[in-house]
C-alpha positions as CSV (number, residue, x, y, z in Angstrom):
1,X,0.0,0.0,0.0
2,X,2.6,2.6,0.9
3,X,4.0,1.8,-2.5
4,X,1.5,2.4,-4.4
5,X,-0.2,5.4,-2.7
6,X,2.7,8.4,-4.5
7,X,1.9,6.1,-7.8
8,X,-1.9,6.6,-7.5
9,X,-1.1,10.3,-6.4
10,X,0.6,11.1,-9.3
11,X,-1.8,9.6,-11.6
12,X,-4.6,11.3,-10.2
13,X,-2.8,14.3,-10.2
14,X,-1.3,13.7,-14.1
15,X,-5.4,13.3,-15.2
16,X,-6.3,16.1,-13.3
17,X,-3.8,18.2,-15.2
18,X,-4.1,17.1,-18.7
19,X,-8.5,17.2,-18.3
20,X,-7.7,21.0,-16.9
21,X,-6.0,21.8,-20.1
22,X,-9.1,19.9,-22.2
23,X,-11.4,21.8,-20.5
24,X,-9.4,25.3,-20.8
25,X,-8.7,25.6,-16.7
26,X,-5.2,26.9,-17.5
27,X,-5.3,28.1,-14.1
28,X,-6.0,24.6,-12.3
29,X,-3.4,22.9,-14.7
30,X,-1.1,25.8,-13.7
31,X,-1.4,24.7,-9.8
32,X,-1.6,20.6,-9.9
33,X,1.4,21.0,-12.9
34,X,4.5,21.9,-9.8
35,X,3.2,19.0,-8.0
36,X,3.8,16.1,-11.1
37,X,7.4,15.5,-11.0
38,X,7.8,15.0,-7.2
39,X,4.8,13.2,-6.8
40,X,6.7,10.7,-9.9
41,X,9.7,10.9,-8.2
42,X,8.3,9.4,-4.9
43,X,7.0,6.9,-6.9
44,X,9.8,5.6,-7.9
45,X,11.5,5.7,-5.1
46,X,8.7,4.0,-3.4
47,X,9.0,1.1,-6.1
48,X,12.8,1.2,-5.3
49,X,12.4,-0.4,-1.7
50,X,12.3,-4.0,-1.5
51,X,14.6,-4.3,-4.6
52,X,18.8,-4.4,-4.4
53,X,19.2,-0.9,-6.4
54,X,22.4,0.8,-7.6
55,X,21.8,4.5,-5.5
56,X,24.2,6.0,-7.7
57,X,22.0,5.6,-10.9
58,X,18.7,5.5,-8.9
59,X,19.8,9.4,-7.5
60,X,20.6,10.2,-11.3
61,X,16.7,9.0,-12.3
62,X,15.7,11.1,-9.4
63,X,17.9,14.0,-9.9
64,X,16.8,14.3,-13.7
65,X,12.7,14.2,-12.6
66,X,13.7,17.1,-9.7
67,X,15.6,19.1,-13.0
68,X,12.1,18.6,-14.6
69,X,9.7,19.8,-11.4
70,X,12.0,23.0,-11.5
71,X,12.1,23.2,-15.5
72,X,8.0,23.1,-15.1
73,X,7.8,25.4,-12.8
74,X,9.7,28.1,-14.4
75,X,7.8,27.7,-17.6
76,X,4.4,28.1,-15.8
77,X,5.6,31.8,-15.7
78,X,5.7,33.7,-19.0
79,X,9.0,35.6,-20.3
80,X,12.1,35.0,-22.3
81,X,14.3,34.5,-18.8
82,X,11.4,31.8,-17.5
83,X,11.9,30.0,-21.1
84,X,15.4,29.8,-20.7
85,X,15.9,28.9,-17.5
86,X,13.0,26.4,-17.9
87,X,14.5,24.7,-20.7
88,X,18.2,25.1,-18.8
89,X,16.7,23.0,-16.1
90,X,15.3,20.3,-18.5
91,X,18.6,20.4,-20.0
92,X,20.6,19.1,-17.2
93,X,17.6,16.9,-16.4
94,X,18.4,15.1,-19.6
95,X,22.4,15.2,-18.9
96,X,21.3,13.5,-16.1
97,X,19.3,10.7,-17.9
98,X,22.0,10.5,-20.5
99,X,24.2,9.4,-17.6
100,X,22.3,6.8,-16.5
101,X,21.5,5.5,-20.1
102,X,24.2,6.0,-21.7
103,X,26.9,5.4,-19.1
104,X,25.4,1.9,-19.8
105,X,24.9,1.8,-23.6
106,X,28.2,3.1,-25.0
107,X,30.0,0.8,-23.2
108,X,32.1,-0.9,-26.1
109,X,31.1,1.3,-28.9
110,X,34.2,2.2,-30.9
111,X,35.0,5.8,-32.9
112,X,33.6,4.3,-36.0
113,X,30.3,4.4,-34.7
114,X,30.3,7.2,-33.1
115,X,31.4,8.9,-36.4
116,X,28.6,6.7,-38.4
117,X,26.2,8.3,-35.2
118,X,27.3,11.9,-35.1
119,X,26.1,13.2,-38.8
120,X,22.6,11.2,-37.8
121,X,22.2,13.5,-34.8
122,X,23.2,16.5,-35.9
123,X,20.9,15.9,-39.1
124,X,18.1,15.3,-36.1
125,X,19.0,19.0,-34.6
126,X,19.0,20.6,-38.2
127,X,15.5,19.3,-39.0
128,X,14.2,20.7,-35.9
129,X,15.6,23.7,-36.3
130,X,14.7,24.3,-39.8
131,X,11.5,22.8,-38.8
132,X,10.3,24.5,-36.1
133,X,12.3,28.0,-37.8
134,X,14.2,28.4,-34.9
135,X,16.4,31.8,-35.2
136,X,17.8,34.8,-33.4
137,X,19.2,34.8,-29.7
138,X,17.8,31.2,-29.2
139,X,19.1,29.3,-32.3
140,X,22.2,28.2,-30.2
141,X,20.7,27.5,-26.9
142,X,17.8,25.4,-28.7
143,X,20.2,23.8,-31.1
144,X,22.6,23.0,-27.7
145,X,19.0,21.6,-26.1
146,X,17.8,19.6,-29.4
147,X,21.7,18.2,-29.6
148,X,21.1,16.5,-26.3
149,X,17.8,15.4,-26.9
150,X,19.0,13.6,-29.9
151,X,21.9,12.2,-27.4
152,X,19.2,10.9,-24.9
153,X,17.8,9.3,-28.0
154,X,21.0,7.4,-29.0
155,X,21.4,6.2,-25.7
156,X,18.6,4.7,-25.1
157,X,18.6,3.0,-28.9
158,X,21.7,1.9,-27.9
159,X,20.7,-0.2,-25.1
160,X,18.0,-1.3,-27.0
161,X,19.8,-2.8,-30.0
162,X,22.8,-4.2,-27.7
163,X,21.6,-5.5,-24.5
164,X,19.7,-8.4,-23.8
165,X,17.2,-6.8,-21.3
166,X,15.2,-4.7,-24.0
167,X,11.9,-4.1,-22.5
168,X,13.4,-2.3,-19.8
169,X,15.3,-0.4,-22.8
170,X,12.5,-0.3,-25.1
171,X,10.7,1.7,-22.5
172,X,13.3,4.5,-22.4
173,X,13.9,4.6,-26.2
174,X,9.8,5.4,-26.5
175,X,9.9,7.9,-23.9
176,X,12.9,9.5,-25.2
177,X,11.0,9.5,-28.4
178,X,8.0,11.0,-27.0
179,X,9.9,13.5,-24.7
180,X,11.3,15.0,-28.1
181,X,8.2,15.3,-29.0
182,X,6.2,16.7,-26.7
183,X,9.6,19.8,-26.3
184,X,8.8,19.8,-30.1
185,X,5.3,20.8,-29.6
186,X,6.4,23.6,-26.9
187,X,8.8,24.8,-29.3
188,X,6.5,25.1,-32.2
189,X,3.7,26.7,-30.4
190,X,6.3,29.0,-28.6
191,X,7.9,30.2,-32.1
192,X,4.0,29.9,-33.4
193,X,4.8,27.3,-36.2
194,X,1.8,24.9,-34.8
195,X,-1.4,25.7,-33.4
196,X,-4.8,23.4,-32.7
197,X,-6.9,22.5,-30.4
198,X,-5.8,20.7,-27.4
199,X,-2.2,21.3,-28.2
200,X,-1.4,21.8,-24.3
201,X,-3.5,19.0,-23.6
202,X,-1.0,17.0,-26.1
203,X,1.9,18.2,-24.6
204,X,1.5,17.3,-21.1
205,X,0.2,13.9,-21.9
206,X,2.8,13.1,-23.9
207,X,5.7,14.5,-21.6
208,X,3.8,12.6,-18.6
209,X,3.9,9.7,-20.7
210,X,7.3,9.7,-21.8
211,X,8.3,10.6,-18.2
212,X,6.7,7.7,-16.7
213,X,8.3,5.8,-19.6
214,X,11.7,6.7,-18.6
215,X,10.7,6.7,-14.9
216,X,9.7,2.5,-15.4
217,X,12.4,1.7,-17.3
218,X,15.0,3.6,-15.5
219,X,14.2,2.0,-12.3
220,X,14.5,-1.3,-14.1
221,X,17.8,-0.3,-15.2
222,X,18.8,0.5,-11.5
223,X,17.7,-2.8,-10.1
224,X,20.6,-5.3,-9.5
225,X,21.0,-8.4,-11.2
């Protein structure tokens, strides 16, 4: 029971949110949204106990949710220094995950394919760009921000083609996929490429999704074999 109470918590407050946002209570979405990531991040810490987990990558899957609590708090509030530092806090939210994934999947992988890898990423970066017509003071701190996005992607397709555990792995590949694109979405209704209805409504069920994704499989990844 005391496991599953934060889980049921955070769902409850997840729907909550995302029906705000269908039924246009910005307001309401704007007070359950601060709550989300802690409430996820108790959760998995609650799922941790009983289990032999490494702490060190356990406190990296908890550190990157906490980057994301403060990265959507600061983007509640409106203004280009709330952006940034909203989307500097997912940043080293995903530096975070990268660590955990990655320190894992690259294991092995020679220069070759990390040259063969590179051109494939930065192609990812360019299309977004060009895509969501990126430009002026926030080309380089979005193209930094896409770059590692496209990093958290590798890693996780990494594990998933080389490791033997891939449904732990195929969980954080799809949620690194739908993380993209749900920062995508912001991006395009914040440079006002996109627009229709229930786009907030998209983008916080998809980011909830792909952060219980990576939250599921993470934890899997932590647990000791």
């Amino acid at each position: 029971m005391l496991k599953r109470f934060p889980i049921f918590l955070f769902i409850v407050a997840s729907v909550v949110n995302v029906a705000a946002w269908i039924w246009g209570q910005s307001a309401l979405a704007a007070l359950v949204k601060p709550a989300l990531m802690p409430l996820l991040s108790l959760s998995t810490v609650a799922c941790a106990l009983g289990y032999r987990v490494d702490r060190r990558l356990l406190g990296w899957l908890v550190a990157a949710q906490l980057f994301g609590f403060l990265g959507d708090t600061l983007l509640i509030r409106e203004g280009f220094i709330f952006f940034a530092s909203g989307i500097g806090a997912f940043l080293i939210g995903h530096i975070f995950y990268i660590s955990l994934f990655g320190g894992r999947s690259w294991k092995g992988l020679s220069w070759k394919e990390w040259v063969i890898s590179l051109p494939f990423m930065m192609g990812g970066v360019y299309g977004l760009v060009r895509l969501l017509k990126i430009s002026g003071d926030l080309l380089v701190p979005m193209a930094v921000y896409g770059f590692m996005l496209m990093l958290l992607i590798f890693s996780t397709l990494c594990g998933l083609i080389r490791f033997r555990h891939r449904g732990a792995w195929a969980l954080v590949f799809l949620g690194a996929l739908l993380f993209t694109f749900s920062d995508a979405l912001i991006a395009a209704e914040t440079f006002e490429v996109v627009s229709f209805p229930l786009l907030d409504a998209t983008i916080m069920f998809t980011y909830l999704l792909a952060q219980s994704l990576l939250a599921i499989g993470g934890l899997r990844l932590c647990v000791k074999r």
